[in-house]
N, C-alpha and C positions, 0 to 999 in steps of 0.2 A: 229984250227978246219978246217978241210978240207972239202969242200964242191964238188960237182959235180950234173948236170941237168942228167934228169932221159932218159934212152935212152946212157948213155954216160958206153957203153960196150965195153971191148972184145970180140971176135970172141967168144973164150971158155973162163969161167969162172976161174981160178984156183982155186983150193981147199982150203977151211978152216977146218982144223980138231982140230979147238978149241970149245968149250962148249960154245955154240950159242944159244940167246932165241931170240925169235917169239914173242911178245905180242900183241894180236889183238881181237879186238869186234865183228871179224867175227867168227860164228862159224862151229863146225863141228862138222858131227854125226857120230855115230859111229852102224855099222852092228851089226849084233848078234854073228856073227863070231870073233868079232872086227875087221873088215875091216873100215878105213877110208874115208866118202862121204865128197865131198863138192860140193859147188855152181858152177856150172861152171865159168865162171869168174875169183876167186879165188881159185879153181885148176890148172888153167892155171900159176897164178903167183906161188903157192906153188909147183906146180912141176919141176919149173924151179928155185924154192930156193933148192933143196934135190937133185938137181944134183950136187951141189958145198960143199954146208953145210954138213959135212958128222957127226956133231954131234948136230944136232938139236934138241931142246924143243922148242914147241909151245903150248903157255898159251894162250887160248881162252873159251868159251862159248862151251858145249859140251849137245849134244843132239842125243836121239836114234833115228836112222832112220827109217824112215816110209816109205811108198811104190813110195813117190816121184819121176816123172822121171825124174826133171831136176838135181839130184845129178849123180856126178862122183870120180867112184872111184879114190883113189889116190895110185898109185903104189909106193911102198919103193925100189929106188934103190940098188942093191949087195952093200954093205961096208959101208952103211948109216944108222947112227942109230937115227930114230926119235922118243922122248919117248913127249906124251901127257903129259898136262898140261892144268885139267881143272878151267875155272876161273867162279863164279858167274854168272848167265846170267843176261843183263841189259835191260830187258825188257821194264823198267816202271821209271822215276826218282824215287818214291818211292821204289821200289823194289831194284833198284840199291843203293839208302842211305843207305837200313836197312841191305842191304849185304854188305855195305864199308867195316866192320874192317872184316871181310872174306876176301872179294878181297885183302886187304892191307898183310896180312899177307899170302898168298897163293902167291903171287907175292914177296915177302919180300924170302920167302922158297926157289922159284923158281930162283931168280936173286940170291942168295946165292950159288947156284949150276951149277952159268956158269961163262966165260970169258965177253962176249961179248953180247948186249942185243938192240934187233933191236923194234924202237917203231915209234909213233908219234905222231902230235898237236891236232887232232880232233877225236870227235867221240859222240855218244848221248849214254845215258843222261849225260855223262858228261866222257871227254876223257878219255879213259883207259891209255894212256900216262901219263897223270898228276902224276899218280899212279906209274906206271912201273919207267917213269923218272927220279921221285925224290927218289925213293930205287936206281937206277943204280950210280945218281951221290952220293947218301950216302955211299955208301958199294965201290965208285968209281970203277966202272963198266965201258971198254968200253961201249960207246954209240952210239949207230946211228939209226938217226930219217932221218923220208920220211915223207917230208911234200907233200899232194897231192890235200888238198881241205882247207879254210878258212872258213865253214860253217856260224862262228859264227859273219862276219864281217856284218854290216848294209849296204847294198846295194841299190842305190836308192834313190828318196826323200818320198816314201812313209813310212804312221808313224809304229813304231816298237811299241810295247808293254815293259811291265817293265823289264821282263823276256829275251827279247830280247836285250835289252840297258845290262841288267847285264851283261848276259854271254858274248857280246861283249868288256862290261870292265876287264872284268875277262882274258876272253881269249888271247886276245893279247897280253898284256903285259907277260903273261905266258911261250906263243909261244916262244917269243923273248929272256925270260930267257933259256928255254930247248934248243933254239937253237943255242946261241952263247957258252953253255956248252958242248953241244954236240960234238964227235969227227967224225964225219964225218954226215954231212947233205946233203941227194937229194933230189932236189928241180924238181917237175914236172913243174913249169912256171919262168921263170926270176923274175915274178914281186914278187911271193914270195920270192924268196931270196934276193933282193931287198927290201922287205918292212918288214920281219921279221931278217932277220943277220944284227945286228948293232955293233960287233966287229971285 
């Protein structure tokens, strides 16, 4: 498994023109035109993925735009072809259970129809990775995960709730299976690579 800290670029990007997925919690809406908004923040990274990625799907949360100004467009480069993929919105931990075997099999579809399938460890109500991850190494799917937040670690001496001790139990040990399977992990801090790559 090849790893690298985030920040660790090339000037320019080279091109991948293999069948590439996106799978993320973040979402985006979509014009009446179908023109693609997103969050500012998260157009900034997605626009500087569809410079390189020239055959992209991204499986996300898809919602109509409304008059919002903090959304931006996102422009489709010449030679790039990004096709949508919408996933269950995870609004509510309830809402997200009773949608699981939807998301399962909409991502099951989706990882079917690429080479290569980009995810990660965290997310509420409960990561979309877990999901995405365990179809990429079934169907053995390139994989590559961006670890960038630990949410779910106990911080502190103040007291957690039950809810919180779970997910905690849960989570880590999971992190640390997706990550050593993983074929290439970026790590935003040392200390997670460090404390979840243990092969």
């Amino acid at each position: 498994m090849k790893q690298a800290n985030h920040g660790d670029s090339c000037t320019e990007q080279p091109k991948i023109d293999r069948p590439y997925l996106l799978v993320t919690s973040i979402p985006y809406f979509l014009g009446a035109d179908g023109s693609i908004w997103l969050e500012q923040l998260w157009h900034r990274d997605l626009a500087a993925h569809v410079r390189y990625l020239e055959r992209l799907t991204l499986a996300a949360p898809c919602y109509p735009k409304t008059a919002e100004s903090h959304l931006v467009r996102l422009d489709i480069p010449s030679g790039v072809m990004l096709r949508l993929q919408a996933i269950p919105r995870m609004e509510s931990t309830l809402g997200a259970v009773l949608r699981f075997p939807k998301t399962v099999a909409t991502l099951w579809s989706a990882i079917g129809q690429v080479e290569i399938v980009h995810s990660g460890v965290a997310g509420w109500p409960y990561p979309i990775g877990w999901v995405a991850n365990s179809i990429a190494l079934a169907r053995r799917k390139k994989l590559i995960l961006v670890v960038e937040s630990t949410p779910w670690r106990l911080i502190g001496s103040s007291r957690h709730n039950w809810k919180h001790r779970l997910r905690a139990r849960v989570a880590e040990p999971l992190a640390r299976f997706f990550v050593d399977r993983a074929d290439l992990c970026i790590f935003t801090q040392p200390g997670y690579r460090d404390s979840l790559l243990t092969q």
